[in-house]
C-alpha positions as CSV (number, residue, x, y, z in Angstrom):
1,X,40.0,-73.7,73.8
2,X,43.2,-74.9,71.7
3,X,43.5,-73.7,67.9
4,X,42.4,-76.9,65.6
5,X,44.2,-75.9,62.4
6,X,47.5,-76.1,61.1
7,X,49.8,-74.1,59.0
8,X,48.8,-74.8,55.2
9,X,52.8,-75.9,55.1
10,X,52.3,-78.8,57.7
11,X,49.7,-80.6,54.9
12,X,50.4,-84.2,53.6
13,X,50.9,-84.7,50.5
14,X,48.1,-87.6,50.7
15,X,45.9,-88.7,53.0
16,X,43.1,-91.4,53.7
17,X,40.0,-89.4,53.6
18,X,39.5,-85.7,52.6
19,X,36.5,-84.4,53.6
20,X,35.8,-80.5,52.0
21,X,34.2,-78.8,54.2
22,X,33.5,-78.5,58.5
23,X,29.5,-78.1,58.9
24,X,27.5,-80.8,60.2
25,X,28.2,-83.5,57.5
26,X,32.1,-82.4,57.5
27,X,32.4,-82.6,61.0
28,X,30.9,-85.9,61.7
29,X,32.2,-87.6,59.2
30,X,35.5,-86.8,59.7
31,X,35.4,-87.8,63.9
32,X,34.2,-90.9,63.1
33,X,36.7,-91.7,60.5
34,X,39.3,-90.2,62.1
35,X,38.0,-92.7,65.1
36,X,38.5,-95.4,63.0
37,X,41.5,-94.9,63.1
38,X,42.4,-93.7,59.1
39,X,44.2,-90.3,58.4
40,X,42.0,-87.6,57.8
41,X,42.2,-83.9,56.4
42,X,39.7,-81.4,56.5
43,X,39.4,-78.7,53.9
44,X,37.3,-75.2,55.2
45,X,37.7,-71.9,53.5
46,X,36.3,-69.8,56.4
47,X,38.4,-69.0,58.7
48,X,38.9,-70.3,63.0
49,X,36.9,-68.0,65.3
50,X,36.2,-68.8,69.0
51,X,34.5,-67.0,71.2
52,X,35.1,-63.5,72.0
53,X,36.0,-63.4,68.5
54,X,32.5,-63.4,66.9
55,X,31.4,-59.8,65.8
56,X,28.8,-58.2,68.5
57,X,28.6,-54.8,66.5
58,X,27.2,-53.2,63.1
59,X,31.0,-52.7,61.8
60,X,32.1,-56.0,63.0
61,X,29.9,-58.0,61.3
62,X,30.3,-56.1,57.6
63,X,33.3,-57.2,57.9
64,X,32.1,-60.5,58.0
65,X,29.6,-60.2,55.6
66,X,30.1,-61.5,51.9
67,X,27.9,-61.4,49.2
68,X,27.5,-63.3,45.8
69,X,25.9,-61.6,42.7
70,X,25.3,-62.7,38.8
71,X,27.3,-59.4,38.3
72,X,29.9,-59.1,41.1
73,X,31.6,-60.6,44.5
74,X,31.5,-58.0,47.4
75,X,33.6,-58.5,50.8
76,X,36.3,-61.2,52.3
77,X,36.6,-64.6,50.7
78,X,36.6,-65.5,54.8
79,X,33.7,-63.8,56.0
80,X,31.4,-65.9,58.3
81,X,28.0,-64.7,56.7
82,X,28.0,-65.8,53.1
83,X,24.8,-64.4,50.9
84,X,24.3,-66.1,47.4
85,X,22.0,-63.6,45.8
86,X,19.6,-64.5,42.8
87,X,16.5,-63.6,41.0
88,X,14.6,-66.4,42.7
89,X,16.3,-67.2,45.9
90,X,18.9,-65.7,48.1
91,X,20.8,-68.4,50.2
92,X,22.2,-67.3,54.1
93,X,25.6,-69.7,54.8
94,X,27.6,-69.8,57.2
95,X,31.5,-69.7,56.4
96,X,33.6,-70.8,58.8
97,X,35.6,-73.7,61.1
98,X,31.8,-75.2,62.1
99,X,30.3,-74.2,58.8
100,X,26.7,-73.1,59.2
101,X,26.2,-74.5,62.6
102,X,28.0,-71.6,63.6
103,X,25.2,-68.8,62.5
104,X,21.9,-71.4,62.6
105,X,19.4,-71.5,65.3
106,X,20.3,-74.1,67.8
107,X,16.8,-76.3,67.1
108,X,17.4,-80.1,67.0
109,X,14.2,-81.6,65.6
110,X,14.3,-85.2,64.8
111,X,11.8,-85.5,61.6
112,X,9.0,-87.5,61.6
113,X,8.5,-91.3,59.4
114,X,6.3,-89.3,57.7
115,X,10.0,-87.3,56.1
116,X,11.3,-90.3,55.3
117,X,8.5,-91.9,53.6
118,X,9.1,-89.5,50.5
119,X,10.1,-91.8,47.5
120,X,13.3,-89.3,47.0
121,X,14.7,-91.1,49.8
122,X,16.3,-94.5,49.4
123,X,14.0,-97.8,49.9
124,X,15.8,-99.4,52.7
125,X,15.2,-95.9,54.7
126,X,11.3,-95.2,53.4
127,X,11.0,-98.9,55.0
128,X,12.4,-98.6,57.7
129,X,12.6,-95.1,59.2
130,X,14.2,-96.5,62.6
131,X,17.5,-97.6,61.1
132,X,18.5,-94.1,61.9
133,X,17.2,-93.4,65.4
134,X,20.3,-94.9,67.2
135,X,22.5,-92.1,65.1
136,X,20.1,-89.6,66.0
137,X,20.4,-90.6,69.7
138,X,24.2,-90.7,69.3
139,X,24.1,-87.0,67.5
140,X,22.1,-84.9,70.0
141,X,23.9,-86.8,72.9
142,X,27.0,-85.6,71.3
143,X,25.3,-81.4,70.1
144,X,24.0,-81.8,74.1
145,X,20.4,-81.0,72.4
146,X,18.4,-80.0,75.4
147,X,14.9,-77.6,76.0
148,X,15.4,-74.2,77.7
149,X,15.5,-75.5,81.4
150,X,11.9,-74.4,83.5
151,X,14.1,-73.2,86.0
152,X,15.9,-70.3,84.5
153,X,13.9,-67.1,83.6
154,X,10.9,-66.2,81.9
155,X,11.4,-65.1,78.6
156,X,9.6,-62.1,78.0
157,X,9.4,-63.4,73.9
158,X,8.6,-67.0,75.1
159,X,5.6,-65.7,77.4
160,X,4.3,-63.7,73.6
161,X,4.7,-67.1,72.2
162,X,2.5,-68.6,74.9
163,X,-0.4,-66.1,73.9
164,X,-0.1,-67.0,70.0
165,X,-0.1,-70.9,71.2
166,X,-3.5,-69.9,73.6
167,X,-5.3,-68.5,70.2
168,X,-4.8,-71.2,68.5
169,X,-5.7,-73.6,71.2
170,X,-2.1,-75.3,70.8
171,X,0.3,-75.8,73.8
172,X,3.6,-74.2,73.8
173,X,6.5,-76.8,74.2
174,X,10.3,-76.2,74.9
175,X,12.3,-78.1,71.9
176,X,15.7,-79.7,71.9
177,X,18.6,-77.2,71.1
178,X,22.1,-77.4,70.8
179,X,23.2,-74.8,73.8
180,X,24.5,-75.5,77.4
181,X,23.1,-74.3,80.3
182,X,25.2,-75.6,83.0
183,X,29.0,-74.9,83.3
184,X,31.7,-77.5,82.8
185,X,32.8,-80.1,80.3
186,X,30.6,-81.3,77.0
187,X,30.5,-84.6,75.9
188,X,33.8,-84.6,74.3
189,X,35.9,-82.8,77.5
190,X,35.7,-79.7,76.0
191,X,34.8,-76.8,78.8
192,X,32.2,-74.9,77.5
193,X,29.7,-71.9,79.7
194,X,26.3,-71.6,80.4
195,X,23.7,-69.6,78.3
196,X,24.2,-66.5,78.8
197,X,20.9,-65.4,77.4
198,X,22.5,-62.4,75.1
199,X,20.0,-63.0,71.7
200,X,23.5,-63.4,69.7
201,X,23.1,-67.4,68.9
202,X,23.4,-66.6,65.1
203,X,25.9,-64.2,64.9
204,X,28.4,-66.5,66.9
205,X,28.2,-67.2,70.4
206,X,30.9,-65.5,72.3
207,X,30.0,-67.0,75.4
208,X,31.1,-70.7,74.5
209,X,27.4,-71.8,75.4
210,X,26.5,-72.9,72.0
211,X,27.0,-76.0,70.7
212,X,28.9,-75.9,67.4
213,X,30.4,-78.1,66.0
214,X,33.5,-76.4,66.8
215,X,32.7,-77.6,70.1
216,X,32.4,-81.0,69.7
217,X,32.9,-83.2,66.7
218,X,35.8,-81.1,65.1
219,X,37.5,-81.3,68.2
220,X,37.5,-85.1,68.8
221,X,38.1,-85.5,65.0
222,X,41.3,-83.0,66.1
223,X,42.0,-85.1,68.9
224,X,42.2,-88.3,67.0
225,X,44.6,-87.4,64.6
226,X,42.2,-85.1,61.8
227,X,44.4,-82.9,60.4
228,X,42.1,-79.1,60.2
229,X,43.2,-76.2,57.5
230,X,41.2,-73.1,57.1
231,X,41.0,-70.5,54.6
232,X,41.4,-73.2,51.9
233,X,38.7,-73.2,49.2
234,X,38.8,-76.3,46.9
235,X,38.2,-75.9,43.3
236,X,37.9,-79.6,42.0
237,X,38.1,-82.9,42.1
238,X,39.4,-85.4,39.5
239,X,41.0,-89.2,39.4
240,X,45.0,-89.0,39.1
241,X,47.2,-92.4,39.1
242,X,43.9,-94.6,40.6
243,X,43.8,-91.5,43.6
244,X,41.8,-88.6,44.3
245,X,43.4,-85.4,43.4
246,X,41.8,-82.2,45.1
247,X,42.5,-79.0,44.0
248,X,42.3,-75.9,46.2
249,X,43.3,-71.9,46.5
250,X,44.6,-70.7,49.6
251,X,42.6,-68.1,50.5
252,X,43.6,-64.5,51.4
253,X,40.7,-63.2,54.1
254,X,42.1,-59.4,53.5
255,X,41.5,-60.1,49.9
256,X,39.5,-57.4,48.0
257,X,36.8,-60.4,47.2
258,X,35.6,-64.2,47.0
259,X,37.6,-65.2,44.4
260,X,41.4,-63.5,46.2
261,X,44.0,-66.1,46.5
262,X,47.3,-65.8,48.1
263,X,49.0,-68.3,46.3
264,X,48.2,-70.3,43.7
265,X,46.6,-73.6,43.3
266,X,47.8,-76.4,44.7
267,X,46.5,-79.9,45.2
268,X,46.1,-82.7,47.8
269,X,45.5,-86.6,47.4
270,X,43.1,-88.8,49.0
271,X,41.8,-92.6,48.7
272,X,38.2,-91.5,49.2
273,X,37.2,-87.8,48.9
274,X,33.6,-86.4,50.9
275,X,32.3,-83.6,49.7
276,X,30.2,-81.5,52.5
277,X,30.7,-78.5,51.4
278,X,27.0,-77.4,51.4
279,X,24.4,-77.6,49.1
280,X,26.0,-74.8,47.0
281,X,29.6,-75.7,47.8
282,X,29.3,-79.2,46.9
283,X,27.8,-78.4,43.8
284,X,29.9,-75.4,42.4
285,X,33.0,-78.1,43.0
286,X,31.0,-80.9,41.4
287,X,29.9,-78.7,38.2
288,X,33.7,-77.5,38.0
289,X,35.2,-81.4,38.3
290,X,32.6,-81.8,35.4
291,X,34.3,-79.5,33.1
292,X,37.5,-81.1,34.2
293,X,36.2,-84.9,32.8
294,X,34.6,-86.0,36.0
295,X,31.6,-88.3,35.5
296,X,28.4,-86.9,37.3
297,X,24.7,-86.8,36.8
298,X,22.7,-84.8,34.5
299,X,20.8,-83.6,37.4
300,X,23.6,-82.1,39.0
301,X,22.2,-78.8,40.0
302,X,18.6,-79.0,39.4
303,X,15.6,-79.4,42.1
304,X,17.4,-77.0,44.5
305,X,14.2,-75.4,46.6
306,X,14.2,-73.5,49.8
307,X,13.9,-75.4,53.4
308,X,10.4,-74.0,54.3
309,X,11.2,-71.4,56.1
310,X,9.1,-68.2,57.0
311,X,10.7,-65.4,58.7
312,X,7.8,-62.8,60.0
313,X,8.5,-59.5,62.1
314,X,6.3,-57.6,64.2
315,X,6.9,-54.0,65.2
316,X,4.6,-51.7,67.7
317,X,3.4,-54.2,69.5
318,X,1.7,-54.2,72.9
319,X,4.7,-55.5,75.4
320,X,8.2,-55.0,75.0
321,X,9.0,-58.6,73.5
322,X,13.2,-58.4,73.5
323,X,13.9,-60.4,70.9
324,X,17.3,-58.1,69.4
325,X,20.6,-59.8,70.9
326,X,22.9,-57.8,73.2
327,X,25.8,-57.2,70.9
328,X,28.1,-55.2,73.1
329,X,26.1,-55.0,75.9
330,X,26.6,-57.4,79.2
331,X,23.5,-58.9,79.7
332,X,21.3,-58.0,82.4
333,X,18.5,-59.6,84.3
334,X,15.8,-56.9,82.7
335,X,17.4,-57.1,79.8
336,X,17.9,-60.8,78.8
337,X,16.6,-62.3,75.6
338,X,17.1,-66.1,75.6
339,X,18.7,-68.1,73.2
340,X,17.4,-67.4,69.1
341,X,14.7,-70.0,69.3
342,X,13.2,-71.3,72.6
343,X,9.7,-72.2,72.5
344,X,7.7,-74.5,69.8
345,X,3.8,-74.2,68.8
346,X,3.3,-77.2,67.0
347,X,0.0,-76.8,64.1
348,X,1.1,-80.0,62.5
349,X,-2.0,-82.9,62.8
350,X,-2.9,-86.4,61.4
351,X,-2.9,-85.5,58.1
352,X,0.1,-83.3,58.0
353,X,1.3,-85.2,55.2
354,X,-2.0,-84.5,53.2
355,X,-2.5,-80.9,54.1
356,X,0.9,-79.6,55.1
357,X,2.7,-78.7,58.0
358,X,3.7,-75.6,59.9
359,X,5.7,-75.0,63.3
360,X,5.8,-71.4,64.8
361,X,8.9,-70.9,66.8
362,X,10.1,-67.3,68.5
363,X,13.2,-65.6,67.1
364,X,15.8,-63.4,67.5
365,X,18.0,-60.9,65.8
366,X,21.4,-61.0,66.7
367,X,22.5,-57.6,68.2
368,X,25.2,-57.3,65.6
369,X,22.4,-57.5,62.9
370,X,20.3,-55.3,64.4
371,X,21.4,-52.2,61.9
372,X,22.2,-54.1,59.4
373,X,19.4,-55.9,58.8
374,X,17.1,-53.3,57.5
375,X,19.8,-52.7,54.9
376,X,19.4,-56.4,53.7
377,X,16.0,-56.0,53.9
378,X,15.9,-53.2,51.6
379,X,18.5,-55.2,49.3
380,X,16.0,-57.5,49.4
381,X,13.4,-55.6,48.2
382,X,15.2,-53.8,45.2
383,X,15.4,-57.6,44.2
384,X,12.0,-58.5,44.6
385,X,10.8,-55.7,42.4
386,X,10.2,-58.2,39.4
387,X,9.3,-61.2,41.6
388,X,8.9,-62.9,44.5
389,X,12.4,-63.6,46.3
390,X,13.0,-66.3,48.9
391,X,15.4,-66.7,51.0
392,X,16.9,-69.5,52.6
393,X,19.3,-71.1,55.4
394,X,21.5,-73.9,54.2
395,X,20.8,-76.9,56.6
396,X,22.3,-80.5,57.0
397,X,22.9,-81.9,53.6
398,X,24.1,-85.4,52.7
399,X,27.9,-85.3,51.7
400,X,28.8,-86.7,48.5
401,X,31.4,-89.6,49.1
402,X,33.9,-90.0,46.1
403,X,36.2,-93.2,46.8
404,X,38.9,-94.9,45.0
């Protein structure tokens, strides 16, 4: 697969569009601008990994780990698992070319009318929900969103999930996710492999079977004329001569910490400016802009919450389950796990809306993780001693749009 991003020296100094950052919202924003034919720039501070390049051991990923405190910064500014730490809520990110979509789960759900009947959302979309089933057609053509196929193996943690789904009188369904299981060519032309059933979806896929954004929209936004730089963390935004001006470090991944620069800060210009950095990243640039004079809202930082999300372990149980990635290992056919999530048990009813909803899914701990888990866990702990702690996965969010 051919590198996306350029030598920080090769940037304009303006462009049409900048979008900051190069998850989900980054990504798809800038292939179909870039589409439409306007110049385009994309902004990531994590670095560009590929497969093979993705840690599958206990060293390799601490290298890769970095960790926000109220007190302190700990590891590279570049490293693909980003942990914000706090007395309420601990936030997992992923940092890197494909943001989060590099480190999540694979599932691609499309919520319910039931989502967007919230009054949070605007009126033309709580009225009519199916204004955005085209783009979610269009989306999970594009992620190749597809069930674990009957055909391959039986998944010794999908046939446990079948026996919680038979207590509970529930069948046990196979839901879309966003990994290939046949060789050859995505939907974009780029040449991707099939599952091959490791357990490491969300510590990188180093098979090229999972479908990142790195495999699809950042390379047709690449392809039509995007220009990609890594390892550049913007600071602000702020109007300048009726343009955008974005402010950024160049990062230095050796650095001792987060905040390590290797030069210092320079600035781009854009006619319209998206911010998809994250719900953090977005934010920390938007409450820094603020300082600088930029208009926002008073509610700039307020009602974050987690994403509903309940991770439970079991331990001593009655069949071997193998739900612990591979890591170094080469898979083998008594030894496969399957990809992290893989079967569905669905508990939500008629009056979900009323009485809340739950969805069990199985799981899996990336090999790489295995040993270091128990070490967050503990972290984890030490934190909790005065409280309950949550912790949360950054999903899709809406980019913030700043235009001229």
């Amino acid at each position: 697969m051919e590198i996306l991003s350029r030598p920080i020296d090769k940037m304009l100094d303006h462009y049409s569009v900048v979008v900051v950052g190069s998850g989900y919202g980054g990504a798809i924003t800038a292939a179909r601008v870039a589409r439409a034919g306007q110049d385009v720039c994309i902004l990531e501070r994590g670095k560009e990994m590929h497969p093979g390049e993705y840690p599958n051991s206990g060293l390799s990923a601490l290298r890769e780990i970095q960790v926000h405190t109220p007190k302190a910064d700990h590891g590279s500014a570049a490293g693909m698992f980003d942990f914000h730490v706090g007395p309420d809520i601990t936030v997992v990110s992923g940092c890197g070319l494909g943001g989060t979509s590099l480190i999540n789960g694979n599932v691609a759900l499309e919520p319910g009318d039931s989502i967007f009947a919230d009054e949070r959302w605007p009126r033309p979309l709580r009225d009519n929900p199916e204004a955005l089933r085209p783009f979610m057609r269009a989306a999970k053509e594009m992620l190749g969103s597809n069930p674990y196929p009957l055909s391959w193996p039986e998944l010794p943690k999908l046939r446990t999930l079948a026996l919680v789904a038979d207590s509970l009188n529930r069948p046990l369904s196979r839901p879309d996710i966003n990994v290939t299981f046949v060789d050859g060519p995505n939907a974009v032309g780029v040449r991707q492999n099939a599952c091959a059933l490791c357990g490491d979806c969300c510590s990188g896929c180093n098979y090229g079977a999972k479908n990142t954004v790195l495999m699809n929209y950042l390379p047709d936004a690449h392809w039509h004329g995007a220009h990609v730089f890594t390892e550049v963390a913007v600071r602000s935004v702020e109007r300048w001569q009726g343009q955008w001006r974005v402010a950024y470090d160049v990062t230095d991944g050796a650095g001792d910490g987060p905040g390590s620069t290797g030069n210092a800060p320079r600035s781009v210009l854009a006619d319209v400016v998206v911010l998809a950095a994250g719900t953090l990243g977005s934010t920390e640039i938007l409450l820094r802009s603020r300082d600088l004079g930029l208009p926002v809202s008073d509610r700039l930082g307020r009602g974050f919450s987690g994403n509903g999300d309940v991770l439970a372990f079991a331990y001593d149980t009655d069949e071997r389950v193998h739900n612990t990635g591979l890591g170094q290992h080469i898979p083998r056919e008594d030894t496969l796990v399957g990809p992290a999530i893989a079967g569905l048990v669905d508990l939500r009813g008629p009056d979900a809306d009323k009485n809340g909803t739950l969805i069990i899914e199985d799981g899996t701990i990336p090999g790489a993780l295995a040993a270091v888990l128990p070490m967050a866990m503990d972290a984890a702990a030490l934190a909790d001693l005065d409280g309950e702690t949550a912790v949360s996965y950054t999903h899709l969010t809406l980019p913030t749009i700043l235009r001229v």
